[in-house]
C-alpha positions as CSV (number, residue, x, y, z in Angstrom):
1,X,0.0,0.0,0.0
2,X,1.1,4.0,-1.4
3,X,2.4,5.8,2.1
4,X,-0.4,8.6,3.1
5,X,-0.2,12.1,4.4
6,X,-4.1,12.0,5.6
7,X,-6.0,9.4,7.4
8,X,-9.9,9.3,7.3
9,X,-12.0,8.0,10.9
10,X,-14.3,5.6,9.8
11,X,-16.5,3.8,12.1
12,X,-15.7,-0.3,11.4
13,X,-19.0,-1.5,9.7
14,X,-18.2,1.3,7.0
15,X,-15.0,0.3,6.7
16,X,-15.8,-3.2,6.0
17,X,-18.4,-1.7,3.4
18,X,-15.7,0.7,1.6
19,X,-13.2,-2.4,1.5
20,X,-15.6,-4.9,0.0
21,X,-16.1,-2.2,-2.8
22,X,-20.1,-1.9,-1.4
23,X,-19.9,1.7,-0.9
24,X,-19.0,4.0,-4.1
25,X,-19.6,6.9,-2.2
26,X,-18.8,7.9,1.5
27,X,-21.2,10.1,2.8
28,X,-20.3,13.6,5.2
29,X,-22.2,16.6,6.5
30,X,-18.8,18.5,5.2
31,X,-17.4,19.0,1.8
32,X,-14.0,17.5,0.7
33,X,-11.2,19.9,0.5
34,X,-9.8,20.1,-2.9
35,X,-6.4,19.1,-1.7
36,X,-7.7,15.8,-0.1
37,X,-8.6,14.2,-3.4
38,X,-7.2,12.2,-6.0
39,X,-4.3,10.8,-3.2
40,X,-4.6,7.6,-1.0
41,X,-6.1,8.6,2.6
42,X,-5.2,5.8,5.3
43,X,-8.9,4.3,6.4
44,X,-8.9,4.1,10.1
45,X,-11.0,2.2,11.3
46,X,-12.6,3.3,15.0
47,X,-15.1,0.9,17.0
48,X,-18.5,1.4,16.2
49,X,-20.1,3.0,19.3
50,X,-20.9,5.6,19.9
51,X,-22.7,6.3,16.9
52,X,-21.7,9.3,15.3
53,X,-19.3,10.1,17.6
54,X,-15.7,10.1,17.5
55,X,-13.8,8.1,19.2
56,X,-10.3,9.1,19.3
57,X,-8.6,12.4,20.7
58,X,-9.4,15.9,20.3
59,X,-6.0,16.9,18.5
60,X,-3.2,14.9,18.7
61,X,-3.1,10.7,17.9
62,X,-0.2,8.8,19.5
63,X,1.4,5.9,17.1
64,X,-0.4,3.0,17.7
65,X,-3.5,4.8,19.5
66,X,-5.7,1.8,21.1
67,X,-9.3,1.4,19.4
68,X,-7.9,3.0,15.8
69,X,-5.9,0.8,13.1
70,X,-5.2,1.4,9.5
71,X,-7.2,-1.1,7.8
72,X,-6.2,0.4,4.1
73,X,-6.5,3.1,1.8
74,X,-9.2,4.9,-0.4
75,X,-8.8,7.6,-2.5
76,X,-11.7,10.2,-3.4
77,X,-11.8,11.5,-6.9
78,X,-14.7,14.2,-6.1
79,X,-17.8,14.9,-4.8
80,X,-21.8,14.9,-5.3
81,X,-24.0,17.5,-3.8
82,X,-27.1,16.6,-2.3
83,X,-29.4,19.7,-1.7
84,X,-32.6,17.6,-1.4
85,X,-34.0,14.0,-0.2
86,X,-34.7,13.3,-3.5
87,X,-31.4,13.8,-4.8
88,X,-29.8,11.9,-1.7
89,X,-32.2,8.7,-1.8
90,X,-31.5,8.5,-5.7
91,X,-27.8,7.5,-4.9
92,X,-28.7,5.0,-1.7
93,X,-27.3,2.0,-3.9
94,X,-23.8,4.1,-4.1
95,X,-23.5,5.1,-0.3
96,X,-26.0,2.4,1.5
97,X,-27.4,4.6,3.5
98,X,-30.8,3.4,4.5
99,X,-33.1,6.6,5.3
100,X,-34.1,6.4,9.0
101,X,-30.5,5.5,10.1
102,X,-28.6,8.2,12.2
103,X,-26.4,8.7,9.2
104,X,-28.8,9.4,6.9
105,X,-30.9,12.3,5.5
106,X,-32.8,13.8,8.6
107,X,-35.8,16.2,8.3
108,X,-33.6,19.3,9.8
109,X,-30.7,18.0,6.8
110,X,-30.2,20.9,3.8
111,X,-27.3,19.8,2.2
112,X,-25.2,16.6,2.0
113,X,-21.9,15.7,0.5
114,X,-20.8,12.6,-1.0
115,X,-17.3,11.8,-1.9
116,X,-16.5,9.8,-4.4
117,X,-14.5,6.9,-4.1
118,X,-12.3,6.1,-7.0
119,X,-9.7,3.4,-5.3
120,X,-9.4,1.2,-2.4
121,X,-7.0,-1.5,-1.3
122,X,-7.1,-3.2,1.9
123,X,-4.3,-4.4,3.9
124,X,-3.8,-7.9,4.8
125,X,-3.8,-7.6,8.3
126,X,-4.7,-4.3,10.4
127,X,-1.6,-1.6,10.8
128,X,-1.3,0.5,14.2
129,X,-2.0,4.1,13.2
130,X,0.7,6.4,12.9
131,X,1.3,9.4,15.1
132,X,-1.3,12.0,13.3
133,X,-2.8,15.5,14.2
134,X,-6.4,16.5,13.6
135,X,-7.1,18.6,10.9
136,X,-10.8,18.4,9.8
137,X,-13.2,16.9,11.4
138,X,-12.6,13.2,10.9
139,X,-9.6,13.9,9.1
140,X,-5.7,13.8,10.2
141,X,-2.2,14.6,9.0
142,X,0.8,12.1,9.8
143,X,3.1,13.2,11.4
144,X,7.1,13.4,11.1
145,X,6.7,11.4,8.3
């Protein structure tokens, strides 16, 4: 697997979705920065409760944080859009989001993003994350590296 510069918290049943090739889109709240796509993103996966909630430290992440591995990469060639319901449950085959599931479209929800995944390779075995910072969100940098 391509050495990364980002790594992307993703709860483990989505992980297991994006690495079987399920998924074709990953579904945020957030837009993807421009400078995030097109490159490999370490997918670290995170337990799966609390729902929606992460689970690893505000800012800085210790090499080899407990409850966090790198399970492999993905890389995100763009992004979809969604300003409606309509628009959002058209695509449910791409990001397998059922409606009525915390993750999905709520009745308060205006606007959705869905970046698109273009590549993903899973490692044989589950890596100990490197040492990262928080930059985004669900998103880190490595560090010294």
């Amino acid at each position: 697997m391509q050495q990364a510069v980002l790594g992307l918290e993703v709860k483990e049943y989505w992980c297991r979705k994006l690495l079987a090739g399920e998924k074709q889109i990953e579904l945020r709240r957030y837009r993807i920065p421009n400078s995030y796509l097109n490159q490999p993103v370490y997918l670290m996966q995170t337990p799966d409760e609390p729902a929606g909630q992460s689970t690893l430290p505000a800012e800085q992440l210790p090499a080899g944080y407990p409850g966090a591995c790198v399970v492999g990469s993905v890389t995100f060639g763009g992004q979809v859009h969604y300003s409606s319901y309509e628009q959002w449950a058209a695509d449910v085959d791409k990001h397998c989001l059922a409606p009525g599931t915390p993750y999905s479209w709520q009745s308060d929800t205006t606007e959705m993003f869905g970046w698109q995944i273009t590549a993903v390779q899973a490692l044989e075995q589950p890596q100990p994350v490197p040492a990262m910072k928080r930059v985004l969100s669900s998103w880190f940098a490595v560090q010294g590296g």
